[in-house]
N, C-alpha and C positions, 0 to 999 in steps of 0.2 A: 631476929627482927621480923615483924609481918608484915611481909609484901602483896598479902592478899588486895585485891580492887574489893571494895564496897558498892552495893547493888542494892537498891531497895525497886520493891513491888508496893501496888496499893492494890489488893486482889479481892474482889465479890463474885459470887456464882456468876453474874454473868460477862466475868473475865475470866475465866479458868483455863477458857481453851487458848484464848490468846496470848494471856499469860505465860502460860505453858510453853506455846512457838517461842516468843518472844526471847525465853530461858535458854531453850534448845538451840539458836541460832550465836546467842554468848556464846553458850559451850565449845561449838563448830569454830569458831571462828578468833575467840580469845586466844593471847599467850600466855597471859597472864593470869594467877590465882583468881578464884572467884568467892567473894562472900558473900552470900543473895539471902537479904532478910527477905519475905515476904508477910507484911501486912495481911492477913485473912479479915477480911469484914463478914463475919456472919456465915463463914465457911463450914461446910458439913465434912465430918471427918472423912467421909469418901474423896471429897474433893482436896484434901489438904494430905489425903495418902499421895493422890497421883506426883507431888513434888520431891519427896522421896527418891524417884525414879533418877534425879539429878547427882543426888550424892557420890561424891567422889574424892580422891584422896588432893584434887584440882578443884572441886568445887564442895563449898560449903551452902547448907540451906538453913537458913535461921526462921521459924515460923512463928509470926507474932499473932497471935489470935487475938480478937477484937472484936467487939460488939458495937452496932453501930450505934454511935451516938448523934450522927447528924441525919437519923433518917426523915423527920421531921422539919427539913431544911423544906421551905415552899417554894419549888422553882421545877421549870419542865423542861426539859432538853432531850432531844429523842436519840442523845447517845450519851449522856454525860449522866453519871449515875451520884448519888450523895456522897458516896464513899469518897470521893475526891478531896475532899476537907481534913482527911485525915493526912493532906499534906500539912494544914498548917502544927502539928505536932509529931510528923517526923523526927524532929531536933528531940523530944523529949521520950520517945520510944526507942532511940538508937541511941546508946554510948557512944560512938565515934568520934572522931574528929569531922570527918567529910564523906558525904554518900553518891555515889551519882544514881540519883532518882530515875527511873523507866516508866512510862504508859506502859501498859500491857501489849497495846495494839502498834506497837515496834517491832523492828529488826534488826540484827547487826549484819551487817556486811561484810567487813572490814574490822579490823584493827581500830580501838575506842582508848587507847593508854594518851596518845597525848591531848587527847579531852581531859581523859581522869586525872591527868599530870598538870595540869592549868593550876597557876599559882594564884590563889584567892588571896591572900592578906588579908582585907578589910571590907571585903566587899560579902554582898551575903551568896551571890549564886554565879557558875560561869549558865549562860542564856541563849538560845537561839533569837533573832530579831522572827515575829510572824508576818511571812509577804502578805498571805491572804486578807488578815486584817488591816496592814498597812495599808496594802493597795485599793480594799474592794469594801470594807467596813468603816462607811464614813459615820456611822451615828458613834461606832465604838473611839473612833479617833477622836472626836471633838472631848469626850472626857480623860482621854489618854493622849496625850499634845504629843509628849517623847515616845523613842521608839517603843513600839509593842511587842513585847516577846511572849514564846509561848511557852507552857509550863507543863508540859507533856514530856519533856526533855530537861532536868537541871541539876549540874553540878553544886551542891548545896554545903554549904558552910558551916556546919551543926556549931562548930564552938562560937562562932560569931552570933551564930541564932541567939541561943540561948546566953550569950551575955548579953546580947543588947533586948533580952525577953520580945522574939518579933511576933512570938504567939498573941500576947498581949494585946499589941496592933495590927494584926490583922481580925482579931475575935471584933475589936470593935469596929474596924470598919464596915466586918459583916453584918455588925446589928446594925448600923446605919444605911447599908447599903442591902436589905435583904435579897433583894430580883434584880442580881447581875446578869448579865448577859452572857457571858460565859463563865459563869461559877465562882469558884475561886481563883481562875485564872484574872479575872478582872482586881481581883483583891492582889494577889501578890502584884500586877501592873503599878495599881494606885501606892503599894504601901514600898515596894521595893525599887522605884525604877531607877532610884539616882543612884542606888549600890547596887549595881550590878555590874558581869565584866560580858561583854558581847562575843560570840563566837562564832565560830564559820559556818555555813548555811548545811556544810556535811555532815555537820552531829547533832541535826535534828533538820533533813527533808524530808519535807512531806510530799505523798505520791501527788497529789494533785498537782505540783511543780511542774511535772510532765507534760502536763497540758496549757502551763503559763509559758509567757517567753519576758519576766520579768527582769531587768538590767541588774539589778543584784547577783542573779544567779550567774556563778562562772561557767563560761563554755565546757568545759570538763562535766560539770554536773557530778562532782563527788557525792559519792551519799553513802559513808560510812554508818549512821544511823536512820534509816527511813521510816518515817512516822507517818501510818495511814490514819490520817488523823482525820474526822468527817466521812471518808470516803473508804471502808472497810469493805476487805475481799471477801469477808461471807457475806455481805449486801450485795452483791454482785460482782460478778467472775469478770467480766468486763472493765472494773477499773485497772487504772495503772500501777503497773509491777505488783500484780496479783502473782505474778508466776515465782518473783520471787520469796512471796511471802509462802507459799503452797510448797518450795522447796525443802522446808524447816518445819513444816506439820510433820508431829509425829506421826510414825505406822499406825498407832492406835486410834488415833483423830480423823485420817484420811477421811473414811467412809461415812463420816460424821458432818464433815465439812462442805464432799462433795453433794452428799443429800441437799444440805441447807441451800447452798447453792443454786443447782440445779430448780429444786424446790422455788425458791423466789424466781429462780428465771421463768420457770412457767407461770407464775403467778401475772411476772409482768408480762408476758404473751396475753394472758389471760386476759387480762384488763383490757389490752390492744382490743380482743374481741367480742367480749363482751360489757357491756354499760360502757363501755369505751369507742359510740360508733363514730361519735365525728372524730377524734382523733385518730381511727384508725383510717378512714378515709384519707383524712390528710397524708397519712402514711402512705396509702397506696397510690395519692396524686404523686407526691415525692418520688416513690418509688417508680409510677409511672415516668416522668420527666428525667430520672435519671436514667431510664433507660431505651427514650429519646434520645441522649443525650450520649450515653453508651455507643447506642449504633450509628451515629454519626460520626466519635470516634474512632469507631471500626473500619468504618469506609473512608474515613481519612488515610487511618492506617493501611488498608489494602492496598490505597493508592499511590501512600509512600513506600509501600514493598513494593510494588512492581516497580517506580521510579529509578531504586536502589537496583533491582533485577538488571534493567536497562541502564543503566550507570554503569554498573559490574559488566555487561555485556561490553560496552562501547571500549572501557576500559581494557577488556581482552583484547580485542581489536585492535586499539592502538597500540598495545602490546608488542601486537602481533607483528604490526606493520613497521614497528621500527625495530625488529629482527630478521627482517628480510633487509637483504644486500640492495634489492633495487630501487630500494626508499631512503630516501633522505631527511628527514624530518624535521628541514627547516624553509625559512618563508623562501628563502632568495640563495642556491646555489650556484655555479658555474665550476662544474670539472674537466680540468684539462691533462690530458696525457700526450705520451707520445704518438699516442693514436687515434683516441677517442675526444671529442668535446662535446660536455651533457650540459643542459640549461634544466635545471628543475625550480619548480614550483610546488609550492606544499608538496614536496616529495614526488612529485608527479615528471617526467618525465617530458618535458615539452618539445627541445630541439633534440636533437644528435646527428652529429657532425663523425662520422666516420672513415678513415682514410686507408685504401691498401696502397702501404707503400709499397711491394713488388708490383702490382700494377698500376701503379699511380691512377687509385677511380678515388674520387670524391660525392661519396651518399650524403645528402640530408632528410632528416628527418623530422614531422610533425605530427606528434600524437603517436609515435609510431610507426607511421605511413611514409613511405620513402617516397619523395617530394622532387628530389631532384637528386640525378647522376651524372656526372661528368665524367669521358675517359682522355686519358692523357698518352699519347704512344711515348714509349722511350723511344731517346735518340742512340741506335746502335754504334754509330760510324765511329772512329778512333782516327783521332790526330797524327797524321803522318810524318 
């Protein structure tokens, strides 16, 4: 029987590298068999050598070459490329029964078996709900009322597809709807929402979460699949869990990646200082002000160190003083012996009352100071 997982790509040159991570981090990270079609749109055989490199007796690589045929789609999106449409014929490119679909610009983290294990029956896709559009995309919401999920991530239903031909319904809602707002993700929205099965937020976070503090999202923050969706770590080094996605570049990408990198970080320096002067001004009042800001809490700080210093000093002290025999270290004592009677105060020694019994003398004393002495003669005489 074949236990392999099912893996599809949608791959164009300008997903190859991430593509690639994306594979690499399965690999890492799976238990389980892997069968990874990948979709080539328009792929140059250089490019569709480097997947090769995956083959193993645990992973299989299935390459389906393709020409685009939606490149003629009229819509502008400064990271979403045409090629995305050939999700709506996945169903008819893959024999399977069920695939789980990948963005290129993912990661696995973790363990992905009971995502892929999710029991579809009737429905057409297991779904992540999308916070960012929920929360922050009010024009997208008013035409999509029920929750919005994102299609970057989808356990897909191939035999359901294709009996109920969804190719069909989504082709035409794209010809009524040419300039969606987000692609074909707004088409799968409109055409699939009431069959779908909803999933937990871990098998498709996106980095930007990182910086929301949305009440969907569990304190835990699983994120078995992270999807840097919008906010990609070669656009800058600076977004969140960049470091993880940098873990899973291959050796051969590295030096490739970090150029790009670096490359746009100077670019936006660049901008900072040049044709960029009021903005950069503002930067340096900011900068200015927080470090105003800075040095007042410094001399907060100095202040609260020396406090702490003399804390820690008084502290020894008291220490000290209630280790020594001739302190008492309560408000109100009176000690009495055979001999002696002490009156202290805050451990302080105030009366003392001292008695020689062989010479019957009675001392007082105040502060120390012997105050007054009495002497008492014994009576020698003896009863006759």
């Amino acid at each position: 029987m074949d236990h392999k997982m099912n893996i599809c790509f949608i791959c164009d040159e300008n997903y190859v590298l991430l593509t690639k991570t994306a594979i690499n981090s399965l690999v890492k990270t799976q238990k389980e068999k892997l069968r990874i079609y990948i979709i080539a749109v328009d792929l140059s055989d250089t490019s569709v050598a480097q997947f090769s490199q995956f083959l193993s007796k645990n992973v299989e690589i299935i390459i389906l070459r393709q020409k685009n045929i939606y490149k003629d789609m009229n819509f502008k999106h400064p990271y979403i490329t045409s090629a995305v449409y050939f999700k709506f014929i996945i169903a008819d490119l893959l024999k399977e029964d069920k695939v789980l679909y990948l963005d290129g610009d993912i990661i696995a983290t973790d363990d992905i078996a009971d995502f892929y294990n999710i029991t579809l029956g009737n429905h057409y896709a297991a779904i992540v709900p999308d916070l960012v559009v929920e929360k922050e995309d009010i024009e997208t919401k008013k035409t999509n009322p029920n929750l919005y999920f994102n299609c970057g991530i989808m356990l897909l239903n191939l035999k359901k597809i294709r009996q109920d031909k969804l190719l069909v319904k989504l082709n035409e809602h794209r010809l009524k709807n040419p300039s969606t707002k987000y692609a074909e993700q707004d088409i799968f929205n409109a055409v699939c929402q009431d069959n779908v099965i909803y999933a937990d937020y871990r098998w498709n976070y996106f980095n930007v979460y990182e910086w929301k503090d949305y009440a969907e999202l569990s304190e835990s923050r699983n994120k078995n699949l992270i999807h840097y969706a919008g906010h990609k770590p070669l656009d800058n080094v600076f977004y969140p869990l960049t470091e993880l996605w940098l873990k899973y570049v291959l050796p051969e990408d590295l030096g490739i990646v970090l150029k790009t990198i670096f490359t746009k970080f100077d670019k936006q320096v660049q901008n900072c200082l040049t044709g960029q002067e009021n903005e950069f001004e503002k930067i340096k009042q900011s900068v200015g002000d927080l470090q105003k800001k800075t040095d007042k809490l410094n001399n907060l700080y100095q202040i609260l160190a020396k406090l702490n210093v003399q804390n820690m000093l008084l502290l020894q002290k008291i220490e000290h003083l209630e280790k020594r025999p001739r302190f008492v270290w309560r408000l109100y004592e009176f000690i009495k012996s055979n001999r002696k009677k002490k009156l202290y105060i805050l451990g302080i020694p105030i009366i003392k009352i001292k008695r020689n019994i062989r010479r019957t003398i009675k001392k007082i004393y105040l502060f120390g100071i012997p105050i007054w002495i009495h002497h008492k003669k014994k009576n020698n005489s003896h009863k006759t």
